[in-house]
N, C-alpha and C positions, 0 to 999 in steps of 0.2 A: 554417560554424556560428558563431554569435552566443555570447560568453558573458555574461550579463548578469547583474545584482544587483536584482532586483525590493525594495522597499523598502516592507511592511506596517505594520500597527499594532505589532506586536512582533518582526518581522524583517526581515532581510536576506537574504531567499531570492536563493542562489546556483542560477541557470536557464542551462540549455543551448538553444537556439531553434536551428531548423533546416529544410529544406526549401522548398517555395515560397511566398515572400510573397504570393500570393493563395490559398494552398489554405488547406482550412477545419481549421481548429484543432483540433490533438487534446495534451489534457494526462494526461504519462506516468507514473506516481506508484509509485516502488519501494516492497520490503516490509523488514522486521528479519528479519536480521541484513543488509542489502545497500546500496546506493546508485544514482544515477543512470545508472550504466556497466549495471545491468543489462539497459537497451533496444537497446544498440547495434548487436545483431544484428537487429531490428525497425524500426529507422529507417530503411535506404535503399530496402524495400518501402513503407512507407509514402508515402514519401516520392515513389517513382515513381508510385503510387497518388494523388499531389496534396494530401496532408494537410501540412500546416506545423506542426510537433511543439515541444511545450515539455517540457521533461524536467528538471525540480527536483530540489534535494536538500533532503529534511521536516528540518523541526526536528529541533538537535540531530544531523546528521548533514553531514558532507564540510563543504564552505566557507560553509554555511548558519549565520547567528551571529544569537543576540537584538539586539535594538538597546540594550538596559540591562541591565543585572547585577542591576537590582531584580526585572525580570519573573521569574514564578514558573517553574521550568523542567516548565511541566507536559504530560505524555504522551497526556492526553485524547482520543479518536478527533476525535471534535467539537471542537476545539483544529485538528487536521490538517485539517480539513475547512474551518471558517472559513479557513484557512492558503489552502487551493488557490483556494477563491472569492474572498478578496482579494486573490489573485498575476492572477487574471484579471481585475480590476477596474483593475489598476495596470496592465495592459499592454495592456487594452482590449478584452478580448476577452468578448462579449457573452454567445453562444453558442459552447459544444465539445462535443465527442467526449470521451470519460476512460477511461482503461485503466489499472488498479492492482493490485499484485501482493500478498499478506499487508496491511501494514498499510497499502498504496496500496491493494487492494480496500476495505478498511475504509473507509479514508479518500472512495472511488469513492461507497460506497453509502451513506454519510452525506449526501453533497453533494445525489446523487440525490433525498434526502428533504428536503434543505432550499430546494433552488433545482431541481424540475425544470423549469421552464421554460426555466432558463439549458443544460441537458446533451442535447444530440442523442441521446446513445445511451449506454452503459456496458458495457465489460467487467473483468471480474473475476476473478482468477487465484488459483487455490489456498484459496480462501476463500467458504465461504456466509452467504450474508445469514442475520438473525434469531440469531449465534451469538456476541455481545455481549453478552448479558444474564448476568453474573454467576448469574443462578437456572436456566439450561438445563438441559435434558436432555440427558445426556452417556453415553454409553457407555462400559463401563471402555476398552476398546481406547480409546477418547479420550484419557481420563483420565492413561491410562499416556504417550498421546501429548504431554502438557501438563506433563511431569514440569520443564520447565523453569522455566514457569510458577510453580509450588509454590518453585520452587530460590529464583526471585529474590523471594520472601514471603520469603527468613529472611537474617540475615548474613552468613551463609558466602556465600550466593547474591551479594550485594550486593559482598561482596568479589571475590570471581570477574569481576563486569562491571566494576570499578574497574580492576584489579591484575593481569588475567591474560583481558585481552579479548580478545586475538589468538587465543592457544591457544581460549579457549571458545569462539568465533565459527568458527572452521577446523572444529572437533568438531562444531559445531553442522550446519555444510553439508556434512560427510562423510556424517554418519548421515541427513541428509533429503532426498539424493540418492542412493540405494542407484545406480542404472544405470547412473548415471554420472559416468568419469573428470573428476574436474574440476581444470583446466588451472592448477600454480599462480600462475600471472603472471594470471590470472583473477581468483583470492580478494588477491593481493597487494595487485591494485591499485585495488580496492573496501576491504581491509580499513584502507585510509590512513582513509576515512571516517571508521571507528570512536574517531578518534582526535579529533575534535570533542570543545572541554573541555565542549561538555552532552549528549554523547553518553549516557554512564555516568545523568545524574541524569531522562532522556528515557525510556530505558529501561526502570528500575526503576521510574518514578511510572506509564509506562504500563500495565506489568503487573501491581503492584500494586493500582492505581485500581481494574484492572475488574473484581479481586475481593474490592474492598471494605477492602482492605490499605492505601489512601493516599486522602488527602481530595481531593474532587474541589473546583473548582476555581469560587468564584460567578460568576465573569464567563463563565463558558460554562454555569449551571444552565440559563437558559433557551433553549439550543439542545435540552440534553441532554431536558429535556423536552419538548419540540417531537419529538423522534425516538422516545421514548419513548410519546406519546399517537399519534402514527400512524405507524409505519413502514412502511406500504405504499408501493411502488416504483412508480412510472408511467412513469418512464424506460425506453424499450427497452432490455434487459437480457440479456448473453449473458455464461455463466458458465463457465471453463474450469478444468479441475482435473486432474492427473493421477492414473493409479489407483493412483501408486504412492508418493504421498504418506504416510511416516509422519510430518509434524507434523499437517495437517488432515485425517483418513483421509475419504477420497470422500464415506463416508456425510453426513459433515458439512454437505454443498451438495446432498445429494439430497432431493427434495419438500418444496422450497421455493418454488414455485410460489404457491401461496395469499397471497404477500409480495408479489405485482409485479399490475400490473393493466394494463400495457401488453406489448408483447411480453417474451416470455423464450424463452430456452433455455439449454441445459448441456449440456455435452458433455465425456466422460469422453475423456482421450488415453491410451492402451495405454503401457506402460512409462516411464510418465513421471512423477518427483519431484516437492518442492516448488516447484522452478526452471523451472517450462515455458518464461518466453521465454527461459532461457541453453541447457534441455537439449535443447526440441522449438521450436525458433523458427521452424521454415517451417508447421510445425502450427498454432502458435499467429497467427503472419501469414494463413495459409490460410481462417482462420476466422471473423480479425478484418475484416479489408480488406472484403471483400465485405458485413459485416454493417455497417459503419461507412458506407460508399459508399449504404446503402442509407438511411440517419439520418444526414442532416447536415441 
């Protein structure tokens, strides 16, 4: 395994590279509250599978640093997205494969709309396309699910991801994996991430942003426009979510078809949280592999 420092417009993405130097590329993009470590159970199928895996840590998160103290620390999905397509450009990789968990989904199905040519295929964990827009339609059982969201709108919230990130981040992954026991040398050694000094300011501007709580950002207006006038998905598209997610409950990623105009699917996994590649990862591998072998 390669540790490398890919080197963008505004960072220094800390990458993990792995598997066969001729297999075809797949980029692995975790979600908040988590990091990099949480594919590790999914890279040595992949990888006997022929895939050559890059596995990042996003802005603001583990050994990932801006390159200036002037750049603005902003949260933007479209921010993360520009991020993966020029980590691919600096390491040459033309065409891939993308599999993103929470705000790696996000960040998956942005990219999807900006560069499909450049993405073989997309999967997506825990997260439905079209659930971005500030103006949605939400269901209170949602609503109630999003109570975090509202939290880090006000100070107290703000203090809490500042001053007392560990404890909130541990609560956070207790309650969104009801099934299961999670391992603490597991959250330990993920929650070092958290402790990136733009962790806390990445955060709050991204949850904020996307409800209109923090200024978006002009040097990425016209991406977000760009995603905004057509978000139709033509990237083959397969969407995994557990049923027993309470941050994104199921409903969330259900008929959303009418968003993709190249293949899709979804598939619901039985007992399973926000964390399917840490909780259900042979499920998740079982699902992936074959739909990825089939889009390269």
């Amino acid at each position: 395994m390669q540790h490398i420092t890919i080197t963008t417009s505004q960072l220094d993405i800390a990458c993990r590279i792995s598997g066969p130097e001729d297999g075809f590329p797949v980029i692995l993009l975790h979600g908040w509250p988590d990091d990099a470590l949480t594919w590790h159970r999914l890279l040595p199928d992949l990888h006997a599978a022929g895939f050559r895996t890059y596995v990042p840590w996003l802005r603001g998160c583990g050994p990932t640093r801006f390159r200036e103290a002037d750049i603005p620390r902003n949260g933007q999905l479209v921010a993360l997205a520009q991020d993966v397509l020029e980590m691919a450009d600096v390491v040459g990789i033309s065409r891939f494969n993308i599999i993103g968990h929470d705000w790696g989904a996000r960040t998956a199905y942005i990219a999807s709309v900006l560069a499909p040519d450049r993405i073989a295929a997309c999967v997506a964990l825990s997260v439905g396309w079209g659930t971005n827009d500030a103006g949605q339609a939400m269901s209170y059982r949602q609503m109630q699910n999003y109570w975090y969201h509202w939290l880090m709108g006000l100070d107290r919230g703000a203090e809490l991801i500042r001053n007392d990130r560990q404890k909130f981040m541990r609560y956070i992954w207790s309650i969104w994996n009801p099934g299961w026991q999670i391992p603490e040398a597991e959250f330990a050694a993920t929650a070092q991430a958290f402790e990136n000094p733009d962790w806390a300011d990445i955060t709050l501007h991204s949850y904020r942003v996307r409800w209109g709580l923090a200024e978006r950002s002009p040097a990425f207006e016209d991406l977000e426009k760009r995603v905004v006038a057509d978000p139709i998905i033509h990237v083959p598209t397969l969407v995994i979510h557990g049923d027993d997610d309470p941050c994104n409950d199921p409903e969330t990623s259900a008929s959303k078809g009418h968003l993709f105009r190249g293949y899709y699917k979804r598939h619901v996994l039985p007992g399973t949280g926000h964390f399917p590649q840490r909780q259900s990862a042979n499920a998740v591998t079982e699902l992936t592999i074959p739909f990825f072998l089939q889009n390269r």
